[in-house]
C-alpha positions as CSV (number, residue, x, y, z in Angstrom):
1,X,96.3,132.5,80.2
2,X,93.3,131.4,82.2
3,X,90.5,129.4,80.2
4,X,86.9,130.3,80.0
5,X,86.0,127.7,82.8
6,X,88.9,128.7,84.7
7,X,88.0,132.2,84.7
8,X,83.8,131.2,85.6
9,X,85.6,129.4,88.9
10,X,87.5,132.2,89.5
11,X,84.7,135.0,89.4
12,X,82.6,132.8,91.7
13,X,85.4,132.6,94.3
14,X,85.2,136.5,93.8
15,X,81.2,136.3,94.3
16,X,81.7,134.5,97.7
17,X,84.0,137.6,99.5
18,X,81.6,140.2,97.2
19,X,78.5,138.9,98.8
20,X,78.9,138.2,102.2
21,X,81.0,142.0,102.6
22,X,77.6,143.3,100.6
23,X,75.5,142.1,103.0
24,X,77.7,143.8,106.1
25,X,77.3,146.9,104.4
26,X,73.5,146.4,104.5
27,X,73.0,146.4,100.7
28,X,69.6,145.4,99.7
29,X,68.5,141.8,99.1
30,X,67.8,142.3,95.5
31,X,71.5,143.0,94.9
32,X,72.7,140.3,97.1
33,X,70.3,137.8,95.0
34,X,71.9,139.0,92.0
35,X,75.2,138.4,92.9
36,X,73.8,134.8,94.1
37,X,72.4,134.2,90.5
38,X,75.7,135.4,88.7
39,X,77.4,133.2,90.8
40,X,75.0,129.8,90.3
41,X,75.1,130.4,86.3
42,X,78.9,130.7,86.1
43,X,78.8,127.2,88.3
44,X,76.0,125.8,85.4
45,X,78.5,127.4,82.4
46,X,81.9,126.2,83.5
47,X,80.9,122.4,83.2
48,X,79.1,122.9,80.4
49,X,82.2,125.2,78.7
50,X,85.0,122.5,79.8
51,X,83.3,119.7,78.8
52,X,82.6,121.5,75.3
53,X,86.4,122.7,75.0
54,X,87.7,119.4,76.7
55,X,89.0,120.7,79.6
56,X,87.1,119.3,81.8
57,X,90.3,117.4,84.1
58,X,90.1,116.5,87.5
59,X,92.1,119.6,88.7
60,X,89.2,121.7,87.6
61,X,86.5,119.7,88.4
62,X,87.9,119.6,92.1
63,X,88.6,123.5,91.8
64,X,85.3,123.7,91.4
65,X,84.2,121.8,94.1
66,X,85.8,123.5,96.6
67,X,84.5,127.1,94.7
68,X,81.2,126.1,95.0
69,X,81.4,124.7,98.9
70,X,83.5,128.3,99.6
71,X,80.4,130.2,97.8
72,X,77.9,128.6,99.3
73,X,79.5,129.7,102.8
74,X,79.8,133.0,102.6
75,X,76.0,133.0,100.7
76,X,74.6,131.6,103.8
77,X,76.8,133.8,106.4
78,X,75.4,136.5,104.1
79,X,72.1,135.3,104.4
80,X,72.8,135.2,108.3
81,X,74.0,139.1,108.2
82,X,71.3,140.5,105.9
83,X,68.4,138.4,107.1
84,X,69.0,137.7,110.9
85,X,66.1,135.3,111.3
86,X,66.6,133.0,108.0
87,X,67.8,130.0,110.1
88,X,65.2,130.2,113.1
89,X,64.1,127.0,113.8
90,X,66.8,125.4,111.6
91,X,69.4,124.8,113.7
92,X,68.7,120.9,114.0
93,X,69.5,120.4,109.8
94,X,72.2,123.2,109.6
95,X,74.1,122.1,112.5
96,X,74.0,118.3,111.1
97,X,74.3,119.4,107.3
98,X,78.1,121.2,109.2
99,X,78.8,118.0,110.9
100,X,78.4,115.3,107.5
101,X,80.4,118.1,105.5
102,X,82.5,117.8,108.1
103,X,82.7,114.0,109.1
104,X,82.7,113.1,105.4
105,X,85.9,115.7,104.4
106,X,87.5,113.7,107.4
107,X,86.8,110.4,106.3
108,X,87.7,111.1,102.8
109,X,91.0,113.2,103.3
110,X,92.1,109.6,105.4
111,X,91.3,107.4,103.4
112,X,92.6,109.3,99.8
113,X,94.7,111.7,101.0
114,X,92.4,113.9,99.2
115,X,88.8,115.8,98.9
116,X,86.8,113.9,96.7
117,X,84.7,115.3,93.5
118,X,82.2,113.6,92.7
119,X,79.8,115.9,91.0
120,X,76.7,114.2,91.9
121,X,73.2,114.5,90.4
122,X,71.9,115.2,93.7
123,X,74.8,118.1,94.4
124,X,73.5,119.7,91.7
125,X,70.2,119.6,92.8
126,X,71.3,120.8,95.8
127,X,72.5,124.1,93.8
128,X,69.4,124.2,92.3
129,X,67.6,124.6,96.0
130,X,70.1,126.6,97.7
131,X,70.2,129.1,94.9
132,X,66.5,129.7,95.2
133,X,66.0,129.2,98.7
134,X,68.7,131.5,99.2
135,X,67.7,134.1,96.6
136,X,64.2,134.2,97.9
137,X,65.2,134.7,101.1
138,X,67.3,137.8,100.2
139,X,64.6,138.9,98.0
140,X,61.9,138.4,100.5
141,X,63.1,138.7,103.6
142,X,61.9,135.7,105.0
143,X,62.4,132.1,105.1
144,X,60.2,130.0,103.6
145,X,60.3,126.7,103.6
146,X,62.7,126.1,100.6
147,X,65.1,126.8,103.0
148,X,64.7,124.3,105.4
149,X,64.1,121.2,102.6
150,X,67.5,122.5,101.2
151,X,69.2,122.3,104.2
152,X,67.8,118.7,105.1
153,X,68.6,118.1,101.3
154,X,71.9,118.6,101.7
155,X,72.2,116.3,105.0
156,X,70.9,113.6,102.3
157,X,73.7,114.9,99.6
158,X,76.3,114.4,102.4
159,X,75.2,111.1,103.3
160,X,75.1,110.2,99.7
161,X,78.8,111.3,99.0
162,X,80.0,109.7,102.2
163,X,78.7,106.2,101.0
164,X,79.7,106.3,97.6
165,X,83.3,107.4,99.8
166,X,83.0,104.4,101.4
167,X,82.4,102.1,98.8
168,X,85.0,103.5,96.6
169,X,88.9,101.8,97.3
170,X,90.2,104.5,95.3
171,X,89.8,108.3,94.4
172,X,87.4,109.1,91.4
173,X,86.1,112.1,90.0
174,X,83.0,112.5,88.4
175,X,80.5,109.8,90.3
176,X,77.0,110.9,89.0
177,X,75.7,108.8,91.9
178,X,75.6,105.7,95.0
179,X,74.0,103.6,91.6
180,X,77.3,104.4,89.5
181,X,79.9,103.9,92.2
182,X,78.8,100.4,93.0
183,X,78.9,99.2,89.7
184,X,82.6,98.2,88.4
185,X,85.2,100.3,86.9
């Protein structure tokens, strides 16, 4: 039997295929940024529920990690289908947000063997902005320019997770940020 958290990871994994099919069907924005904000307060209530309940283990914690990253993919595809010119102009901090994600998954799956976890202050954040920027955005129609700071706020986020990768000689979960991975274990 799956556990509350368990079951809040698994309905977002469900919101990522829902919304990004929703938005080829052409449903309306407001729907979209529903699904979007069903999806963000399941990712704010399975931390909070695990850590309550004591559940909160390093298998979830990188489940949900690799939920939220999946999510937030198909929300900006999404975002890509139901507004086509969300990412004009930002092409410069999408393309190097893809490349850290990228570079730092490499790094990290060579030198751990593994994803890392870290659940970062400034990853949360990051949900925080992409949530709204995103949900506007539906909403609206058109980008604002939430959606560019989020992206360029995620470049930073990368950047953050890759040094606190590199400083780290072994795997961690749970690294609220470059200020608590430099002090000792």
């Amino acid at each position: 039997m799956l556990s509350a958290p368990q079951i809040l990871i698994a309905f977002r994994a469900a919101c990522a295929p829902a919304i990004f099919v929703l938005a080829c069907f052409g449903f309306p924005g407001l729907l979209l940024a529903a699904v979007l904000a069903a999806a963000f307060l399941s990712d704010v209530f399975d931390g909070i529920i695990a850590r309550r309940l004591g559940t909160a283990t390093a298998t979830l914690r990188f489940a949900d990690t690799l939920v939220d990253t999946a999510f937030y993919v198909a929300a900006g595809a999404a975002l890509n289908i139901a507004v086509p010119q969300a990412f004009d102009g930002l092409q410069t901090p999408l393309i190097a947000l893809i490349i850290a994600h990228v570079s730092r998954g490499t790094f990290e799956l060579t030198k751990y063997g593994r994803l890392s976890s870290y659940h970062m202050w400034s990853s949360k954040l990051l949900g925080i902005l992409l949530a709204v920027a995103f949900a506007v955005t539906f909403v609206t129609a058109e980008r604002g320019v939430l959606l560019g700071a989020a992206l360029w706020f995620g470049v930073a986020n990368e950047i953050e997770g890759f040094a606190i990768s590199a400083l780290l000689p072994v795997w961690r979960v749970d690294v609220p940020s470059i200020v608590h991975a430099m002090r000792p274990a």
